[in-house]
N, C-alpha and C positions, 0 to 999 in steps of 0.2 A: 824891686822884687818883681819877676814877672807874672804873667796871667798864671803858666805854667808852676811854676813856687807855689804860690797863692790856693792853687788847685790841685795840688799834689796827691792829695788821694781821689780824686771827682769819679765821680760815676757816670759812665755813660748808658744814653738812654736808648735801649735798643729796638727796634724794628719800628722805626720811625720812617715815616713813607713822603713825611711832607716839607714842603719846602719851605722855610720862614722868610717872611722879606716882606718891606713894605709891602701894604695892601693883600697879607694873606689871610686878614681876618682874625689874627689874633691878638692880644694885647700886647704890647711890645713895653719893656722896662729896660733902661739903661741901668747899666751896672757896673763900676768899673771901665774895662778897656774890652767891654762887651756889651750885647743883647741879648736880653735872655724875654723871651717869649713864653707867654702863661697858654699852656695848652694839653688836656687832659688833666685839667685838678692842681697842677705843679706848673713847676718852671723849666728850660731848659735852654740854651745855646746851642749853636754851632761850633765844634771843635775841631781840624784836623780831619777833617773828612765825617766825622760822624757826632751826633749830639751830646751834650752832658746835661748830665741834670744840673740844675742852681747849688749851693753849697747851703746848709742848714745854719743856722747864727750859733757862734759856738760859748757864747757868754751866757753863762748862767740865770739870766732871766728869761729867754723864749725860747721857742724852738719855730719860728718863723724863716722860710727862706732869705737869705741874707737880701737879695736885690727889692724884699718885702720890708725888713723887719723895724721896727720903730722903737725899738727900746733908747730910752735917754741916757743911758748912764754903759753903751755898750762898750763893748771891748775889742771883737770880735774884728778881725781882721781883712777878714773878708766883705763884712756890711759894705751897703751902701752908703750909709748916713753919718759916720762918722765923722766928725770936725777936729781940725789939728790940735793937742791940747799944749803942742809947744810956747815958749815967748814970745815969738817973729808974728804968727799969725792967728786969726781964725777962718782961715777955710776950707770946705769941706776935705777929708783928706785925697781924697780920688783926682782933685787938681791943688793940691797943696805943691810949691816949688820952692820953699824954703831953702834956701843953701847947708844950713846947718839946724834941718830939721831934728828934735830928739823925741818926734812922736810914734809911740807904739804901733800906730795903725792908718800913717802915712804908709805909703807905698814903697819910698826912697830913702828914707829913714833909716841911721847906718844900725 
């Protein structure tokens, strides 16, 4: 599934004036097959020419940005935290390569 899948409704953040990259001062969180930088209270990435916000954790326990959220028992497709809950393995789903992964919130997962 790609970034765009994944993000299929995102929001982008608009009149954003600055440029994120290392050393522009603000916190930097990997996230997936992105970076999303904490800046004005929230999160946001680079997309296609212009920013999105971070995606909200859609599992029923938080409402924490996903490249934030800690919940242990999450569901949420988007997090960042999630662990493969397949046979084959346990690793995080974001580098999960399972051949014949059947986890929910792998990435590649048919």
């Amino acid at each position: 599934m790609s970034h765009h899948d994944l993000h299929a409704n995102h929001k982008a953040h608009t009149d954003h004036d600055h440029e994120h990259g290392e050393g522009c001062g603000h916190t930097a969180i990997k996230h997936l097959d992105h970076t999303d930088y904490e800046h004005d209270g929230h999160l946001h990435h680079k997309h296609d020419g212009h920013y999105d916000d971070c995606d909200t954790c859609q599992c029923e326990n938080c409402s924490d940005e996903c490249a934030k959220c800690t919940c242990t028992d999450c569901s949420c497709k988007t997090c960042n935290h999630n662990v493969c809950k397949c046979e084959n393995c346990n690793d995080a789903c974001a580098s999960c390569e399972c051949t014949n992964c059947s986890c929910e919130t792998c990435e590649h997962a048919a």
